[in-house]
PDB file of N, CA, C and O in Angstrom:
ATOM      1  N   UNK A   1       0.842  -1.166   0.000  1.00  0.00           N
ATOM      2  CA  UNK A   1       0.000   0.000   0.000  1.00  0.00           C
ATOM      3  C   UNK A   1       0.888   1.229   0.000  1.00  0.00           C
ATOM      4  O   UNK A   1       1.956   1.046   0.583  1.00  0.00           O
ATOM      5  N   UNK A   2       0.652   2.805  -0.668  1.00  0.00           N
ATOM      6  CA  UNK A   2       1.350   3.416  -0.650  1.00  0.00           C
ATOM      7  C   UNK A   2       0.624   4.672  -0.297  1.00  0.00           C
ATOM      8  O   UNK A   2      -0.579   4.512  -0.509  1.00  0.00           O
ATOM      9  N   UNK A   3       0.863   5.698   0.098  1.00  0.00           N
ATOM     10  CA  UNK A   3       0.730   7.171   0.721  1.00  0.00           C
ATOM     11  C   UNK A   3       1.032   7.910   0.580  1.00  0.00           C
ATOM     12  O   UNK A   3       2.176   7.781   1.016  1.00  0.00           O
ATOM     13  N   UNK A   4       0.957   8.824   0.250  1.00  0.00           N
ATOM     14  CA  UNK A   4       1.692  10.579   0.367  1.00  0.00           C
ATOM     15  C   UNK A   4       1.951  11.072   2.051  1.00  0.00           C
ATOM     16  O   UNK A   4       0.867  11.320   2.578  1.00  0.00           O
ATOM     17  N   UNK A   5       2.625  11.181   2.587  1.00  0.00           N
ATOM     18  CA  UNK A   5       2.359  11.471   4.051  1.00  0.00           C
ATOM     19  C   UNK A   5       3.599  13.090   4.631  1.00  0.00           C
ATOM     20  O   UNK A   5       4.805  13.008   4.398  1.00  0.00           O
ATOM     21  N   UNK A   6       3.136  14.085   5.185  1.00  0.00           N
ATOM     22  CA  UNK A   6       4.125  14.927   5.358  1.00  0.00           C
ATOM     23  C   UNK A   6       4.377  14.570   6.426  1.00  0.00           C
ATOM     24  O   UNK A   6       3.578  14.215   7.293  1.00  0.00           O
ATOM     25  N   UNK A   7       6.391  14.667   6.526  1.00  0.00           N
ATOM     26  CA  UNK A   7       6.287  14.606   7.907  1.00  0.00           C
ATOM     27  C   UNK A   7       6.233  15.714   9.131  1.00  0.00           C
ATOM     28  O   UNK A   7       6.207  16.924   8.908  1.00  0.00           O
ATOM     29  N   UNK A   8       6.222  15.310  10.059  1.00  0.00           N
ATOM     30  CA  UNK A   8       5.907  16.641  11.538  1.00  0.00           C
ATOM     31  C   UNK A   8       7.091  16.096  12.043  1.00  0.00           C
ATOM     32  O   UNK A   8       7.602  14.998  11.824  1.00  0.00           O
ATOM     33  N   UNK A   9       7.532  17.232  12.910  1.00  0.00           N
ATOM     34  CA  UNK A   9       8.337  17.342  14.088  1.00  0.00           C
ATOM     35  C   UNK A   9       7.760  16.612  15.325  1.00  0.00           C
ATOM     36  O   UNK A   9       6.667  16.955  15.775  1.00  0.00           O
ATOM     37  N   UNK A  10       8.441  15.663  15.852  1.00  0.00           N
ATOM     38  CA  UNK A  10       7.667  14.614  17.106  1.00  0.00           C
ATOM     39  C   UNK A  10       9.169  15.097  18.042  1.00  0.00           C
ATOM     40  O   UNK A  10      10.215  14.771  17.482  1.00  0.00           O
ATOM     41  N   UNK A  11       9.290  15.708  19.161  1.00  0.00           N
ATOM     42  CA  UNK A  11      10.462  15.874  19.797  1.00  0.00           C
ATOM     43  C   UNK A  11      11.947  16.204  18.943  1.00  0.00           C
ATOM     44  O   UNK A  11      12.314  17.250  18.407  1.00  0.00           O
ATOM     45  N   UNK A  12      12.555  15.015  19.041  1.00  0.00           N
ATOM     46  CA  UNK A  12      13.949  15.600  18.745  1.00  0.00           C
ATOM     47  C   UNK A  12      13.777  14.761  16.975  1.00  0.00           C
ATOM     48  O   UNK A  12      14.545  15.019  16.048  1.00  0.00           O
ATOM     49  N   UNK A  13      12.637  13.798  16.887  1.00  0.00           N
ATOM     50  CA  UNK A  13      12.277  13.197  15.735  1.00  0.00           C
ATOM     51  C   UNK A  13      11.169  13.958  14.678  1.00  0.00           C
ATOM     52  O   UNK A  13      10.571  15.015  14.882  1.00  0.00           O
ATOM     53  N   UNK A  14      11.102  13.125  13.559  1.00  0.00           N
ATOM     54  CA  UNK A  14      10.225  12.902  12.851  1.00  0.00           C
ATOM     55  C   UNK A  14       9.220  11.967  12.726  1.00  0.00           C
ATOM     56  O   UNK A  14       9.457  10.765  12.611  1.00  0.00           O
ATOM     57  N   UNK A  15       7.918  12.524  12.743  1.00  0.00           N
ATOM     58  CA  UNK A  15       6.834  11.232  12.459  1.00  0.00           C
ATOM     59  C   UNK A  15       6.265  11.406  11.099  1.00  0.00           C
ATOM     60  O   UNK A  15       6.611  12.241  10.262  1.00  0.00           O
ATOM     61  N   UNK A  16       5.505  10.659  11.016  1.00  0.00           N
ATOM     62  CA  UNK A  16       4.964  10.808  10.352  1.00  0.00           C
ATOM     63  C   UNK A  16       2.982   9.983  10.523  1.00  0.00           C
ATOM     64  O   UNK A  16       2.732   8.950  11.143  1.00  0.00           O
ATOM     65  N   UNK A  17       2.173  10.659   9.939  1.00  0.00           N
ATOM     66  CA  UNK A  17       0.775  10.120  10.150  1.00  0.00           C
ATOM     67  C   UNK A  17       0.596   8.985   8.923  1.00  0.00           C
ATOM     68  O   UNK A  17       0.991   8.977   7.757  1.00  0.00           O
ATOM     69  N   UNK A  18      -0.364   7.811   9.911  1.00  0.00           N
ATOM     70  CA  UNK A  18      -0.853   7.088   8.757  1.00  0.00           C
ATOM     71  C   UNK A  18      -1.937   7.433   9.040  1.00  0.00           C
ATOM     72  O   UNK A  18      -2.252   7.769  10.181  1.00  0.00           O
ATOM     73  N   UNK A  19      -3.218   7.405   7.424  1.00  0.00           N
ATOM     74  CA  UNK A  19      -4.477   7.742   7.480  1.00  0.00           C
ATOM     75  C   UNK A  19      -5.168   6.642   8.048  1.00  0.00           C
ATOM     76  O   UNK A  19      -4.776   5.477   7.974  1.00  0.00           O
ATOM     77  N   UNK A  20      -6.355   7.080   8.700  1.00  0.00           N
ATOM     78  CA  UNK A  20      -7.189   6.155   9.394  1.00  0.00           C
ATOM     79  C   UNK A  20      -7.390   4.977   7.846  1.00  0.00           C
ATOM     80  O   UNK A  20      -7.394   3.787   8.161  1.00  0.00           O
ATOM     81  N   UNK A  21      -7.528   5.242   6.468  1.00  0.00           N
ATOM     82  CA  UNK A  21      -8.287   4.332   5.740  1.00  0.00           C
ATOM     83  C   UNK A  21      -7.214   3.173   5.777  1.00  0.00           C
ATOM     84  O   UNK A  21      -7.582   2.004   5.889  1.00  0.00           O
ATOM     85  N   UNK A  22      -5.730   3.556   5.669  1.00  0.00           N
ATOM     86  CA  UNK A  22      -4.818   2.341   5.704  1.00  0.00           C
ATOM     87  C   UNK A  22      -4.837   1.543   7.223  1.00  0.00           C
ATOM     88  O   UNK A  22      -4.682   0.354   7.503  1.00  0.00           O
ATOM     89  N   UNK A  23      -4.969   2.152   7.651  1.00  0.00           N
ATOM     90  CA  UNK A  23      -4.549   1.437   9.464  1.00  0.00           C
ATOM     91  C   UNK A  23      -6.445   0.724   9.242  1.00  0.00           C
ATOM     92  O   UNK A  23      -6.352  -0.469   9.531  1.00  0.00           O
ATOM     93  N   UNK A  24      -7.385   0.926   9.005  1.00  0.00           N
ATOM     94  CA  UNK A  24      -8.343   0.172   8.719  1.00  0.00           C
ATOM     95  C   UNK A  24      -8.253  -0.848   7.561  1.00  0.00           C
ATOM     96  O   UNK A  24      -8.578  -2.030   7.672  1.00  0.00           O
ATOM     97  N   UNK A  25      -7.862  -0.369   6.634  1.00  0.00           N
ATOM     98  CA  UNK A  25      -7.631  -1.513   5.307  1.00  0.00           C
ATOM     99  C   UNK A  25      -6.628  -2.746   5.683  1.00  0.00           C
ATOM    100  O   UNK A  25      -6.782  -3.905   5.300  1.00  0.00           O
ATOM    101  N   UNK A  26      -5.421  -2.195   6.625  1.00  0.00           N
ATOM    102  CA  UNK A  26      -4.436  -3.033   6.604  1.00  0.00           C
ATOM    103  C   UNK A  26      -4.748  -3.579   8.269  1.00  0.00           C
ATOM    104  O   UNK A  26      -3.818  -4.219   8.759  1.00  0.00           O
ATOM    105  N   UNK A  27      -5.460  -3.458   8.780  1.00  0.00           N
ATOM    106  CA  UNK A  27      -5.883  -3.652  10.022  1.00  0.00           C
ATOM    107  C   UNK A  27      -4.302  -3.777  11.083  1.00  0.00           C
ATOM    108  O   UNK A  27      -3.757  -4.693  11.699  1.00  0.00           O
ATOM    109  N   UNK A  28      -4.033  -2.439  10.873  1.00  0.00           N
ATOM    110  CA  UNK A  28      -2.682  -2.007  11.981  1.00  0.00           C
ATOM    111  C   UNK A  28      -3.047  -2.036  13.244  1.00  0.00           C
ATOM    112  O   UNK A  28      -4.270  -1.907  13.196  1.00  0.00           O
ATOM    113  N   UNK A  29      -2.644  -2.150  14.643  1.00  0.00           N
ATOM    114  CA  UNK A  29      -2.549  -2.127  15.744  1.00  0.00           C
ATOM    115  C   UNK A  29      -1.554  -1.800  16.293  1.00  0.00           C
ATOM    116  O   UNK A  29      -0.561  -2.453  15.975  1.00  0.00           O
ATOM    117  N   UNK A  30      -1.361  -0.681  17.331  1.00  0.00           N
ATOM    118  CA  UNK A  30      -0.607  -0.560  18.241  1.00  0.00           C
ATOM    119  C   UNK A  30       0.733  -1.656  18.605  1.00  0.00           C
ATOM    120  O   UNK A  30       1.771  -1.312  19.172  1.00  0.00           O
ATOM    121  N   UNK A  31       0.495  -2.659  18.254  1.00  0.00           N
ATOM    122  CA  UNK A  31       1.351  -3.539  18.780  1.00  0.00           C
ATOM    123  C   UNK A  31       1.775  -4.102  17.203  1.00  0.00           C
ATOM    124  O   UNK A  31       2.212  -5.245  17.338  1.00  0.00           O
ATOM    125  N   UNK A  32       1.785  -3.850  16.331  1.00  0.00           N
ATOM    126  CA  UNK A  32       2.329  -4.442  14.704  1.00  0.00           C
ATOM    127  C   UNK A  32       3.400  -3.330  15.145  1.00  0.00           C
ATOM    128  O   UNK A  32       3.438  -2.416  15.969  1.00  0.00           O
ATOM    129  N   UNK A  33       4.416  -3.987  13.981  1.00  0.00           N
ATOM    130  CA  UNK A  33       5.530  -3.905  13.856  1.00  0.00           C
ATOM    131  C   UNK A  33       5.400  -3.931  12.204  1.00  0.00           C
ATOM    132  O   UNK A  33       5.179  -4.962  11.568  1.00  0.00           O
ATOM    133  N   UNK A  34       5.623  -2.269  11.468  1.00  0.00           N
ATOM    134  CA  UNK A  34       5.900  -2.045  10.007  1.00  0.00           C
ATOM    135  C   UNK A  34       7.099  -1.832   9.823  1.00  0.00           C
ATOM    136  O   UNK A  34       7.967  -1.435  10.600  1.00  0.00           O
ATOM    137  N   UNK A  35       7.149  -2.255   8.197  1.00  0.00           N
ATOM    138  CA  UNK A  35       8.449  -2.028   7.593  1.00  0.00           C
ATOM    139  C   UNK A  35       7.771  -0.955   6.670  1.00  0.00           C
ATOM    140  O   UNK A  35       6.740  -1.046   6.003  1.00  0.00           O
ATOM    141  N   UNK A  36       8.905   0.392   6.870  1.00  0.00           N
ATOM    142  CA  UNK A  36       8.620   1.328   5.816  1.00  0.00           C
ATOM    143  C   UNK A  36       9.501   1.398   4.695  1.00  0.00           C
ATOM    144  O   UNK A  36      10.692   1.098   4.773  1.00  0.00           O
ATOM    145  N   UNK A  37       8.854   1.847   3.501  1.00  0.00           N
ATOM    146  CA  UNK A  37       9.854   2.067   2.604  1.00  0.00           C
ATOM    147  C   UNK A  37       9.819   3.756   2.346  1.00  0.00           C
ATOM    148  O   UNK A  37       8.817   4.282   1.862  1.00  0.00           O
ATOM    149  N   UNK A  38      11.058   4.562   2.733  1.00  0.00           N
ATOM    150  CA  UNK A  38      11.372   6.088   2.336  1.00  0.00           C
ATOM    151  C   UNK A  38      11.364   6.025   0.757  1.00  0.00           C
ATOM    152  O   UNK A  38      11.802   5.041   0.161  1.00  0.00           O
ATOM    153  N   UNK A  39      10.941   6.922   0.232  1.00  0.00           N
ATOM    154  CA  UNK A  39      11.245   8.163  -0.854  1.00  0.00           C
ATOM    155  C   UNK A  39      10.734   9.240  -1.297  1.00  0.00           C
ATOM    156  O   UNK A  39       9.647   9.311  -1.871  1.00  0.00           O
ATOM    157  N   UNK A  40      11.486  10.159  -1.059  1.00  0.00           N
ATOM    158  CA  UNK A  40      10.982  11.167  -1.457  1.00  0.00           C
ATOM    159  C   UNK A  40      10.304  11.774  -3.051  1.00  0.00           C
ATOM    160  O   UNK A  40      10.869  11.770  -4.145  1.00  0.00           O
ATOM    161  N   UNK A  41       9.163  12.180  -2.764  1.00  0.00           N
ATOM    162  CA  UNK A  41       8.048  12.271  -3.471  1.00  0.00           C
ATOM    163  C   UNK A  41       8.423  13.113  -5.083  1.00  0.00           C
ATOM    164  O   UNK A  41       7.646  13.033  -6.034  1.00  0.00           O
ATOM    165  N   UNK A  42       9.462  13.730  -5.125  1.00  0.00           N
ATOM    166  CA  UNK A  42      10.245  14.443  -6.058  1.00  0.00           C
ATOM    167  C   UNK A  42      11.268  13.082  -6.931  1.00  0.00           C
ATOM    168  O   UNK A  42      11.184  12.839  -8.135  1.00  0.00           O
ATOM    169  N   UNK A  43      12.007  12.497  -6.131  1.00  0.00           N
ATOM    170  CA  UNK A  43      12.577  11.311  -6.113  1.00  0.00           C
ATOM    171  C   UNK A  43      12.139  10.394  -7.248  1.00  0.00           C
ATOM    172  O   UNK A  43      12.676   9.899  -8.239  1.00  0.00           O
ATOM    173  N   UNK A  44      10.541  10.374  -6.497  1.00  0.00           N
ATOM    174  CA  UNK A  44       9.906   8.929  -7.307  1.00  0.00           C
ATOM    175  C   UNK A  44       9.601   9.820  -8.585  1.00  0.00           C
ATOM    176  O   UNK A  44       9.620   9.187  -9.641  1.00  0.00           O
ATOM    177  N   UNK A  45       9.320  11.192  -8.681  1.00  0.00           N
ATOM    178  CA  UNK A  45       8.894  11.360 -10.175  1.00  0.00           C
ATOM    179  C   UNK A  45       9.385  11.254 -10.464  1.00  0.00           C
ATOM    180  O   UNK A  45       9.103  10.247 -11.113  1.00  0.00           O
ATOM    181  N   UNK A  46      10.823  11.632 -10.786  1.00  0.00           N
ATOM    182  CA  UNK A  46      12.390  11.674 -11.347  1.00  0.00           C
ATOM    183  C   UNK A  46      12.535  10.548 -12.137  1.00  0.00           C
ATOM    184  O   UNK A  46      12.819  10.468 -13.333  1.00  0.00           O
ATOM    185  N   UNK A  47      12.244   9.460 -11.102  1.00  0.00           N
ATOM    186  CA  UNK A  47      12.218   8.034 -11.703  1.00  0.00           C
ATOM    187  C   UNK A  47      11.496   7.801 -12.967  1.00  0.00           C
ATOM    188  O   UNK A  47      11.833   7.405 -14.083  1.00  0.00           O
ATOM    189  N   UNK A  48      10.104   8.275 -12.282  1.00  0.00           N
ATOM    190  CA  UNK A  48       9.030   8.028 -13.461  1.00  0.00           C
ATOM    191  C   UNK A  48       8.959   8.674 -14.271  1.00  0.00           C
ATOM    192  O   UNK A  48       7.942   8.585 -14.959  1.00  0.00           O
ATOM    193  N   UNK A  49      10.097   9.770 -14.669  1.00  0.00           N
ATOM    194  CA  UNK A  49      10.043  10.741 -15.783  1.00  0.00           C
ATOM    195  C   UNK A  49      11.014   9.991 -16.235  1.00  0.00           C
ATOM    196  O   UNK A  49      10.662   9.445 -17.279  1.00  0.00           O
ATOM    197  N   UNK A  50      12.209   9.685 -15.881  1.00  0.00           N
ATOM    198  CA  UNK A  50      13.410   8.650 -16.465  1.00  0.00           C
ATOM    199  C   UNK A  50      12.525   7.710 -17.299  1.00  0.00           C
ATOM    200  O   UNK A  50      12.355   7.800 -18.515  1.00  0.00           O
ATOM    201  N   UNK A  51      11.846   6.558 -16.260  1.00  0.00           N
ATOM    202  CA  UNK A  51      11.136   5.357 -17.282  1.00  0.00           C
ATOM    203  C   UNK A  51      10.339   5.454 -18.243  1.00  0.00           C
ATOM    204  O   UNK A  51      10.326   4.634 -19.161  1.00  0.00           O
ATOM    205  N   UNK A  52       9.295   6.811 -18.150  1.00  0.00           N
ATOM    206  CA  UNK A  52       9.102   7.025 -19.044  1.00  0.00           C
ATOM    207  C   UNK A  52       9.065   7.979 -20.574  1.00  0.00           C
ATOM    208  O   UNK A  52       8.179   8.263 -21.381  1.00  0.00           O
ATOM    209  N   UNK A  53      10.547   8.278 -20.449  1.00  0.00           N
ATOM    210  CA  UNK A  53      11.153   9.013 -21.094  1.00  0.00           C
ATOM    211  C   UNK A  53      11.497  10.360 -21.155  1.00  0.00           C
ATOM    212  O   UNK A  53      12.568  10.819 -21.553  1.00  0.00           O
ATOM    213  N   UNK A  54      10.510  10.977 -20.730  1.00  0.00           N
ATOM    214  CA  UNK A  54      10.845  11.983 -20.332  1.00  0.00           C
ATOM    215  C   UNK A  54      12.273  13.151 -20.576  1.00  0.00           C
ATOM    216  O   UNK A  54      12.670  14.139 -21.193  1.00  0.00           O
ATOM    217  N   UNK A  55      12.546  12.302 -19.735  1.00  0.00           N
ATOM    218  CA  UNK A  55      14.506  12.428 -19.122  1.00  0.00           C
ATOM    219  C   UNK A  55      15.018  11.591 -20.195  1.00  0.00           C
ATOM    220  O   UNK A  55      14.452  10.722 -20.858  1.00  0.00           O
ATOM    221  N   UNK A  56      16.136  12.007 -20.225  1.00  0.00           N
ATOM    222  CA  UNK A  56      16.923  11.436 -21.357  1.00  0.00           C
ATOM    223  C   UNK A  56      17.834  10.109 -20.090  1.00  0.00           C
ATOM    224  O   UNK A  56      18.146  10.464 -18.953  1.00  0.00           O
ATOM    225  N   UNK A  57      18.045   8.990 -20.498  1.00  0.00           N
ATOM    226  CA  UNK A  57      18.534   7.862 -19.831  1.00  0.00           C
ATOM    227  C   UNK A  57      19.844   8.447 -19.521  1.00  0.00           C
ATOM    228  O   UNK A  57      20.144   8.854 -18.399  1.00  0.00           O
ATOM    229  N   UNK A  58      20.700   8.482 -20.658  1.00  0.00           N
ATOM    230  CA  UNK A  58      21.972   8.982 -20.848  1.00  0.00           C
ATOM    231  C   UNK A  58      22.623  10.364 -20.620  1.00  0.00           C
ATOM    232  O   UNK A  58      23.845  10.495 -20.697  1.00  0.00           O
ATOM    233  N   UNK A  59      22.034  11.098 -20.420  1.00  0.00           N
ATOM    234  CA  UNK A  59      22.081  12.279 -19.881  1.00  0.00           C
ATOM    235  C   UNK A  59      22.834  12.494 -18.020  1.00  0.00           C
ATOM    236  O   UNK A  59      22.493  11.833 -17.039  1.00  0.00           O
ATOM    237  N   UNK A  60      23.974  13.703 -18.065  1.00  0.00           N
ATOM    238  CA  UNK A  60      24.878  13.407 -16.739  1.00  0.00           C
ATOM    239  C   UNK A  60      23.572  13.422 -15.692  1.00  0.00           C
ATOM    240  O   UNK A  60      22.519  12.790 -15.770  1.00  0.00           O
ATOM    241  N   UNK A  61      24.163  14.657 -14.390  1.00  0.00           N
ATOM    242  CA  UNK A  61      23.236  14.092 -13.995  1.00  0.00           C
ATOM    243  C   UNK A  61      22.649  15.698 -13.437  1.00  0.00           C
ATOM    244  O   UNK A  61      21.554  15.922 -12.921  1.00  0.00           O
ATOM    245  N   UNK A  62      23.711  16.654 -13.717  1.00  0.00           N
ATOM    246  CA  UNK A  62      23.376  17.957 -13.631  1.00  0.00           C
ATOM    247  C   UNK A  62      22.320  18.867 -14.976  1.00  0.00           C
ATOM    248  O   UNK A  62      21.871  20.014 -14.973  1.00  0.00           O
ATOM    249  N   UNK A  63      22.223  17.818 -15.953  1.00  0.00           N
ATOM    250  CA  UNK A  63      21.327  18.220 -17.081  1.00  0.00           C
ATOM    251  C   UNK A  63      20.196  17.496 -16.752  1.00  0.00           C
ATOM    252  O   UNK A  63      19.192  18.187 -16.921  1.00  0.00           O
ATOM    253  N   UNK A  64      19.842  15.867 -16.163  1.00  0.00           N
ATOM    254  CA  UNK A  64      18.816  15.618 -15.642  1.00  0.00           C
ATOM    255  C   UNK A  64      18.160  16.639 -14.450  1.00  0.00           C
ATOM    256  O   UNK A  64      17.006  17.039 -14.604  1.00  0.00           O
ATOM    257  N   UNK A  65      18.527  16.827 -13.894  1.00  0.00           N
ATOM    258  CA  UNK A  65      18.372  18.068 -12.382  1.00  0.00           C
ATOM    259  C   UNK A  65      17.920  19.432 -13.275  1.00  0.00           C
ATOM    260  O   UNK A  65      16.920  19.980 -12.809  1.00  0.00           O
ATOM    261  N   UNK A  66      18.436  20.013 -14.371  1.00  0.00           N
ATOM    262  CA  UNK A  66      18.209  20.958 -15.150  1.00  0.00           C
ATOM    263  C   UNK A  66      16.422  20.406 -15.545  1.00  0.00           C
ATOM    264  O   UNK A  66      15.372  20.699 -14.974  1.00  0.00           O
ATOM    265  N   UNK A  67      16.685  19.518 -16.747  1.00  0.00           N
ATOM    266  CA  UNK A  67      15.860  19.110 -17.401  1.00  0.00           C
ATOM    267  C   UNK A  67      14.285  18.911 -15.875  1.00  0.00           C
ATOM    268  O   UNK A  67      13.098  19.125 -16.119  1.00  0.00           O
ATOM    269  N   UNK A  68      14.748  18.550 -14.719  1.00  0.00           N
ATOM    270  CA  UNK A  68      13.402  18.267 -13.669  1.00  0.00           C
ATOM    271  C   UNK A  68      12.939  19.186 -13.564  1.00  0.00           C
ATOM    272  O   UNK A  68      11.732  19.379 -13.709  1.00  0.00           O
ATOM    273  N   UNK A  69      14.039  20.284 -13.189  1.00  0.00           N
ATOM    274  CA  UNK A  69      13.799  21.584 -12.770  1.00  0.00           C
ATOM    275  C   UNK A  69      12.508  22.536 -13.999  1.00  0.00           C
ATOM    276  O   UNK A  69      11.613  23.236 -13.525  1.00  0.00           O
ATOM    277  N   UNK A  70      12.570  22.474 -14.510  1.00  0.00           N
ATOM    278  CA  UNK A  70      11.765  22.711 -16.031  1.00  0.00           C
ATOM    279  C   UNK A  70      10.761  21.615 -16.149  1.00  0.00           C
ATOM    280  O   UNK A  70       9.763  22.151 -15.670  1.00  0.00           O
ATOM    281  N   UNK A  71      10.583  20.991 -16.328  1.00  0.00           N
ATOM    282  CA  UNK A  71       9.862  19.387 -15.991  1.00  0.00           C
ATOM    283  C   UNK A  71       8.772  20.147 -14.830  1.00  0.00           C
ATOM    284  O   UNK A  71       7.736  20.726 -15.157  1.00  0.00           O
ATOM    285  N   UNK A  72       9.307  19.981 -13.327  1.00  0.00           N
ATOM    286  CA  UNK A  72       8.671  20.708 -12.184  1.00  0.00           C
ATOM    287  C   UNK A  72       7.978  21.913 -12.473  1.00  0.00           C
ATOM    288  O   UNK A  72       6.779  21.960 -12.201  1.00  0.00           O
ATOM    289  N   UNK A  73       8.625  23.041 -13.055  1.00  0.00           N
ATOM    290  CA  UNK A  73       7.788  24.984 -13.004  1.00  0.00           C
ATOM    291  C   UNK A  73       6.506  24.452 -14.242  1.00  0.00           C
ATOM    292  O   UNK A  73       5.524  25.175 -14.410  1.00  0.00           O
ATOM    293  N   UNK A  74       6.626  23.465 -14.843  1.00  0.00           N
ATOM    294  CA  UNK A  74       5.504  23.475 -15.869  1.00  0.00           C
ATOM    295  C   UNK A  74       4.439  22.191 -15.345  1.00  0.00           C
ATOM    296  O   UNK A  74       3.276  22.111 -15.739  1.00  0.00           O
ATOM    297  N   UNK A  75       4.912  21.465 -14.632  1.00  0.00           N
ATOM    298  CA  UNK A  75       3.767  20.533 -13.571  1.00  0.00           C
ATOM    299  C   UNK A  75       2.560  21.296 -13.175  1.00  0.00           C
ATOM    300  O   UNK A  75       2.584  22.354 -12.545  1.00  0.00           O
ATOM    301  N   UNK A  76       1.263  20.537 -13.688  1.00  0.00           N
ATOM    302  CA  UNK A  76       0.349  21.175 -13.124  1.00  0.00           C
ATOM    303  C   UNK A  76      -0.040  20.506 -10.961  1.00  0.00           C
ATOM    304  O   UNK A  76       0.047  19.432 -10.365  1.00  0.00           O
ATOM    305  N   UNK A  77      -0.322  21.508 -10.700  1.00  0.00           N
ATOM    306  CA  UNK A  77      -0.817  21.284  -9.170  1.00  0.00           C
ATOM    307  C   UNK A  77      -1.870  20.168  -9.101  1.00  0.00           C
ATOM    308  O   UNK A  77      -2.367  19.853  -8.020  1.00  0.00           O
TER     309      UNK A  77
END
């Protein structure tokens, strides 16, 4: 299952919220023990602009970062 989630400041940490629909779908409890997987949400497009062409494969990696950057200001909200 996957999420968008921002994180908050929890003390000297970071948390982060799961929505009530996953902790119901996946029937979480207090006492489970998850494995998370990190990435950042910029990250995964990057990817998915790479796979699907987007981005040039071969390209260094300061013209990919160019090319996102432009990619990103024309993303609609």
């Amino acid at each position: 299952m996957e999420t968008i989630a921002k994180p908050k400041k929890w003390g000297n940490s970071i948390g982060v919220i799961i929505p009530k629909e996953i902790i119901e779908e996946q029937n979480i409890t207090l006492e489970d023990e998850l494995v998370l997987h990190i990435e950042k949400k910029k990250d995964k497009e990057k990817k998915r602009l790479l796979k699907e062409g987007y981005l040039e494969m071969n390209a260094d990696s300061k013209k990919i970062n160019k090319e996102w950057e432009t990619a990103d200001a024309e993303w609609p909200d």
